[in-house]
C-alpha positions in Angstrom: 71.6 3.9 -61.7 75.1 3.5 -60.2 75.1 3.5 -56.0 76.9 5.8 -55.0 80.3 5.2 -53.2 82.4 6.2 -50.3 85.5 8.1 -51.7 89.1 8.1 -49.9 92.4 8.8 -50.8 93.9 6.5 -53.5 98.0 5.7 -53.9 99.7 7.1 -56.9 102.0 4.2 -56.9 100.0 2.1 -60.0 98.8 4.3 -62.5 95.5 2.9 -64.2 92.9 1.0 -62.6 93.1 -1.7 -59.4 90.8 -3.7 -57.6 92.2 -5.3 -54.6 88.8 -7.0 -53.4 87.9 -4.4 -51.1 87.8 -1.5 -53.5 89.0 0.2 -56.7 92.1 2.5 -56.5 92.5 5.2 -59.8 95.6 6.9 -60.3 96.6 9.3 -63.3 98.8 11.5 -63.9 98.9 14.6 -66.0 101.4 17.7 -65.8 98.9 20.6 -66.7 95.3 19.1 -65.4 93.3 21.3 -63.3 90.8 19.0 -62.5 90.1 15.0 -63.5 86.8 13.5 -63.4 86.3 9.9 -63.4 83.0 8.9 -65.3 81.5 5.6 -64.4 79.1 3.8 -66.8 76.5 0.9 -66.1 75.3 -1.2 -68.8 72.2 1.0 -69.7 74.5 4.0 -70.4 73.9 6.2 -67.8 76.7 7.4 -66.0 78.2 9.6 -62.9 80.9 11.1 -61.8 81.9 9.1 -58.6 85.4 7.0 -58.0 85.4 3.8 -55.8 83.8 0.4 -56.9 84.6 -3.0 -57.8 86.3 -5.0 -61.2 83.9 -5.7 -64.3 83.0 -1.2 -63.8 83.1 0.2 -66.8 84.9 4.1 -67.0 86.7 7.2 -69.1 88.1 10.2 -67.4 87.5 13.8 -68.4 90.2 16.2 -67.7 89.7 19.9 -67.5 92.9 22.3 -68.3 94.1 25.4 -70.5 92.5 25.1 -74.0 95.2 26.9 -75.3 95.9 25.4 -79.1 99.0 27.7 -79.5 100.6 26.7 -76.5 100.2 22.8 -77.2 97.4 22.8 -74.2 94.2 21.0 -75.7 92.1 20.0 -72.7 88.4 19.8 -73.2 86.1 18.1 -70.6 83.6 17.4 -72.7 85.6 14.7 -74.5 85.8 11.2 -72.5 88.9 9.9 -72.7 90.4 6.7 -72.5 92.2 5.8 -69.4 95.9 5.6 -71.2 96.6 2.6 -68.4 93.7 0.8 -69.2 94.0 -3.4 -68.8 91.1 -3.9 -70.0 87.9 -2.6 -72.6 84.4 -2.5 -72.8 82.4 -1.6 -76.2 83.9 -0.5 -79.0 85.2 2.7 -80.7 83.0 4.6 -83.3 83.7 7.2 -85.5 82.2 10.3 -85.0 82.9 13.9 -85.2 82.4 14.4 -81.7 85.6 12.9 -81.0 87.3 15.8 -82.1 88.5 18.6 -79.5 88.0 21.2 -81.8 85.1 21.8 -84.4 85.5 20.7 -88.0 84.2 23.0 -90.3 85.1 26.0 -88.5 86.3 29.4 -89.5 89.0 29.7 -86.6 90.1 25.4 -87.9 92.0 23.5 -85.4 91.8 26.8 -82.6 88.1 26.6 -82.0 86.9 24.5 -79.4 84.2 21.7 -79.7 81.5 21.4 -76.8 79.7 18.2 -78.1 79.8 15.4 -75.6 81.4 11.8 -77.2 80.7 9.6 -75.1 78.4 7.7 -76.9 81.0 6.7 -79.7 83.8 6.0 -77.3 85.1 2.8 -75.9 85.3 2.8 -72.3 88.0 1.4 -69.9 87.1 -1.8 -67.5 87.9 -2.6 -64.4 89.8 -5.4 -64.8 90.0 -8.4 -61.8 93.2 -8.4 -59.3 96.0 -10.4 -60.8 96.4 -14.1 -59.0 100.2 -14.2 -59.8 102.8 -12.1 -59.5 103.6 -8.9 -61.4 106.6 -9.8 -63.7 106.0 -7.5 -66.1 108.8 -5.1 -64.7 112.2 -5.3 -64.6 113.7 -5.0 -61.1 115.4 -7.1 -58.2 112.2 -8.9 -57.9 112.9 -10.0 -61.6 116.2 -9.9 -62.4 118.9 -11.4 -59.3 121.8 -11.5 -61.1 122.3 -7.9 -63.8 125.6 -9.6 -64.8 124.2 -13.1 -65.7 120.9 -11.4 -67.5 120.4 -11.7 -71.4 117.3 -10.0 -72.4 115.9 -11.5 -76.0 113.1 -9.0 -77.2 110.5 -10.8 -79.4 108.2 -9.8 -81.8 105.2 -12.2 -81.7 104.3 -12.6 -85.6 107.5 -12.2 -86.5 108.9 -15.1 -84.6 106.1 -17.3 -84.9 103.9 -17.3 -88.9 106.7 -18.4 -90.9 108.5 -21.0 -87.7 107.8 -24.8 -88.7 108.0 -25.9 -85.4 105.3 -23.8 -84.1 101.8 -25.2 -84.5 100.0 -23.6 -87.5 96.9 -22.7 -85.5 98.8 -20.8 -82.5 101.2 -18.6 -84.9 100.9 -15.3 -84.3 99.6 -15.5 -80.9 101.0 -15.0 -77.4 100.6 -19.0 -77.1 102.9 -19.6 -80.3 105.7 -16.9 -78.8 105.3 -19.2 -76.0 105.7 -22.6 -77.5 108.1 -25.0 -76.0 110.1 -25.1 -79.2 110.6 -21.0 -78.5 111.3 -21.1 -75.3 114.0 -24.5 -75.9 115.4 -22.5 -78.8 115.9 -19.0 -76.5 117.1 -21.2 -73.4 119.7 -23.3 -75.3 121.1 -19.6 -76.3 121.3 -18.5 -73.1 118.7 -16.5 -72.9 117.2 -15.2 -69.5 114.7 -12.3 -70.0 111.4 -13.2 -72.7 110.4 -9.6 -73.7 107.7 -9.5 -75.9 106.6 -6.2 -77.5 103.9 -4.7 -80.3 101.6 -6.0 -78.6 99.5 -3.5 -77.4 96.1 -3.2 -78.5 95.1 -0.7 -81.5 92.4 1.3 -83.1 91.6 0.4 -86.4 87.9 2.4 -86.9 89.7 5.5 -87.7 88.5 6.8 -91.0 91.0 5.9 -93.5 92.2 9.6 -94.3 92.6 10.7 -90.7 96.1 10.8 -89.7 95.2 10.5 -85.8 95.8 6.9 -84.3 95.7 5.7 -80.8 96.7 2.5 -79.4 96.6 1.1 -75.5 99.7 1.4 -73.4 99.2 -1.8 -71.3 96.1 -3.6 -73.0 96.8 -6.5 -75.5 95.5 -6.9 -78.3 92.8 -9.6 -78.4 93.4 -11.1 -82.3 97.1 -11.8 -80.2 95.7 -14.3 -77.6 94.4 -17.8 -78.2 90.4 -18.6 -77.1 90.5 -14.5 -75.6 93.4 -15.1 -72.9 96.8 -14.7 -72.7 98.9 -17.8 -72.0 102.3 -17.6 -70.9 104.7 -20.5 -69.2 108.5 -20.0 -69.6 110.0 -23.1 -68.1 112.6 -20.9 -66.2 112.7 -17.6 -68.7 111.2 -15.0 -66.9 108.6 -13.3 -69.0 108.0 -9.4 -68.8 106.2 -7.3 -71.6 107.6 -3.4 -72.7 
């Protein structure tokens, strides 16, 4: 069983997920929630719905709204969702049914509403540990001193790295390739200042393969990306931000 926790109130400022060693602050946001509940999960399973607790916690969020198909409004508490600011995962995805808001099968289609608890078959959000370094994943005067002066290259990670010669053969198409010295020489000697990297974000791939619906992470990368399960960046003077 999960101990229970004292509850205060969290900052707004960071959406998703942050540990800062003393406790865990959640922060959401949604324009036509009623009411959010954060579910917390231990490794047996079991869950509650309490807030407060340290990195490595497993969790989903169920948010209760309109159920009002004709008026775009499709909330239904009984789905656990993923937290869309998630840095982190824990399990995996499975198919099922119960995923869907609605009930498939039904005379009233894509307007009925579906009371079967998914939980189960979803992959949860986790915790992940404070940062150690600081956040330059943002562009603002904390990044960028000179607007004037800035060149921003945008990168795509395969695309600069499987066919490049002068990138190893066993770190192409990883964030450790993108971030090989003969890339960063090569976007230097242009005059590059600003490394963005993008497509990166981690997807879904146990969709059946005639559903139309796919999901990907806003903030978590994906893990086939990284080399040995970590991201790896040094940019010998580029600073280094992801969009």
């Amino acid at each position: 069983m999960i101990a229970p926790y004292t509850i205060k109130n969290g900052s707004p400022e960071k959406p998703g997920a942050h540990y800062d060693g003393k406790g865990t602050n959640f922060s959401l946001f949604s324009a036509n929630a009623q009411k959010v509940e954060l579910c917390l999960f231990d490794p047996s399973g079991q869950h509650g719905y309490i807030k407060g607790l340290k990195s490595g916690q497993l969790y989903g969020y169920r948010v209760h709204g309109p159920y009002e198909p004709e008026n775009g409004h499709r909330f239904n508490p009984n789905k656990l969702l993923l937290d869309p600011y998630a840095r982190a995962f824990g399990g995996a995805f499975k198919w099922d049914d119960s995923h869907y808001g609605y009930t498939p099968g039904s005379p009233d289609g894509d307007l009925s509403f579906d009371m079967r608890d998914n939980a189960p078959y979803m992959i949860k959000a986790r915790v992940p540990q404070p940062t150690t370094t600081a956040n330059n994943s943002r562009l603002d005067e904390s990044t960028v001193k000179d607007w004037r002066n800035t060149i921003i290259y945008e990168m795509h990670v395969r695309g600069m790295t499987m066919d490049n010669s002068s990138v190893p053969e066993t770190v192409r198409g990883t964030f450790k390739g993108a971030a090989d010295d003969s890339i960063i020489s090569h976007i230097k000697q242009i005059g590059v200042t600003i490394h963005s990297v993008f497509l990166l974000q981690s997807l879904n791939t146990a969709m059946p393969q005639n559903s139309k619906q796919w999901w990907k992470s806003f903030t978590k990368p994906e893990l086939k990306y990284c080399w040995t399960l970590s991201i790896i960046i040094h940019s010998r003077g580029v600073t280094q931000v992801r969009l």
